[in-house]
N, C-alpha and C positions, 0 to 999 in steps of 0.2 A: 368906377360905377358898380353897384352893387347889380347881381345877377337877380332872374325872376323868380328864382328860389328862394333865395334870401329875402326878399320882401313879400313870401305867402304865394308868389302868383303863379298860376298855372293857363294849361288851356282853357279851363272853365272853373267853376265856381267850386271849388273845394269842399265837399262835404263835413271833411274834419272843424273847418269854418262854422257850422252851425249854432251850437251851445251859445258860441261869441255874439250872438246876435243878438241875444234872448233879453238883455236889457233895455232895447230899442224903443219898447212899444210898449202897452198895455198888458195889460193879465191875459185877454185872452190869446195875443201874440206868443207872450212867454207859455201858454200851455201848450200852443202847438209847436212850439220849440223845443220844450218837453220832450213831448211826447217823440219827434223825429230824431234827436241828439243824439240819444241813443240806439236807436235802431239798428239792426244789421245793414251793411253797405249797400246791401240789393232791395232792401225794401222798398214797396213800391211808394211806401209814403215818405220814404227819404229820398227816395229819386223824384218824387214830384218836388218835395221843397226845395232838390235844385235846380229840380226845368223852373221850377218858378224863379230863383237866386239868379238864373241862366239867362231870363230874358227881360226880367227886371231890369238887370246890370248890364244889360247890352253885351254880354261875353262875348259873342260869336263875331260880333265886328272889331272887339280889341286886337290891337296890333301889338306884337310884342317892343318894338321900340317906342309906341308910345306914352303920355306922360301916365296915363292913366294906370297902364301895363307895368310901367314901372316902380309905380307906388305900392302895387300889391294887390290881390285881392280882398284880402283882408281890408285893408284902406276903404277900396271898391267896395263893396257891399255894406261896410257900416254906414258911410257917406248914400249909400242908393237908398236905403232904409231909413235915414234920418232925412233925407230931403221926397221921400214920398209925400206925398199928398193926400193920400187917400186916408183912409179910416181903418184902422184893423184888418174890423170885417171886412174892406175891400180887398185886405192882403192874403184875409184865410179866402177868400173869395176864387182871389188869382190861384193860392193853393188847389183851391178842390180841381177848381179848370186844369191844372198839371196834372194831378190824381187822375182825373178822367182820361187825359190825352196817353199817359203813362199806363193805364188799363190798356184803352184801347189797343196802343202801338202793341204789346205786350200779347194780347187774344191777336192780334195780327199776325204776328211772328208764330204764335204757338200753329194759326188754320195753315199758313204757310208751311210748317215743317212736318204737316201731313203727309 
């Protein structure tokens, strides 16, 4: 049986996973794919697209022997993306909401370590 490295997966949603998405959708999906793919690892617009990837995909409830867990995340997230539902715009939508919550947490931590 292959390990969860070998099939992409990790604890969460793997950033390096991104760019791979960017056929999924529409134009305006591929532009904010764009636009985050490349980012620095810390950027807050790359960490929203994967709090967004994070709870799209249910990450935080995958179990590492499950089937799901086993197939990869890779797997995961083209499949969460292809069976959306929603509209684009519902997906930059969910983005901005991560952007926001990813600000926040972010000034949280900075008045904290006053």
């Amino acid at each position: 049986m292959a390990n969860m490295q070998e099939n992409g997966a990790g604890l969460l949603f793997a950033p390096g996973l991104i760019s791979g998405l960017r056929g999924l959708r529409g134009l305006s999906w591929q532009g904010l794919v764009d636009r985050v793919a490349n980012q620095d690892q810390l950027a807050n617009e790359r960490l929203a697209f994967v709090l967004m990837m994070v709870q799209l995909s249910g990450c935080t409830t995958c179990q590492a022997d499950s089937y799901k867990a086993m197939r990869g995340c890779a797997v995961c997230s083209l499949q969460t993306l292809k069976r959306f539902r929603g509209s684009d715009q519902s997906l930059i939508d969910k983005f901005e909401e991560s952007e926001v919550e990813i600000n926040q947490y972010l000034q949280e931590v900075r008045n904290d370590s006053k």
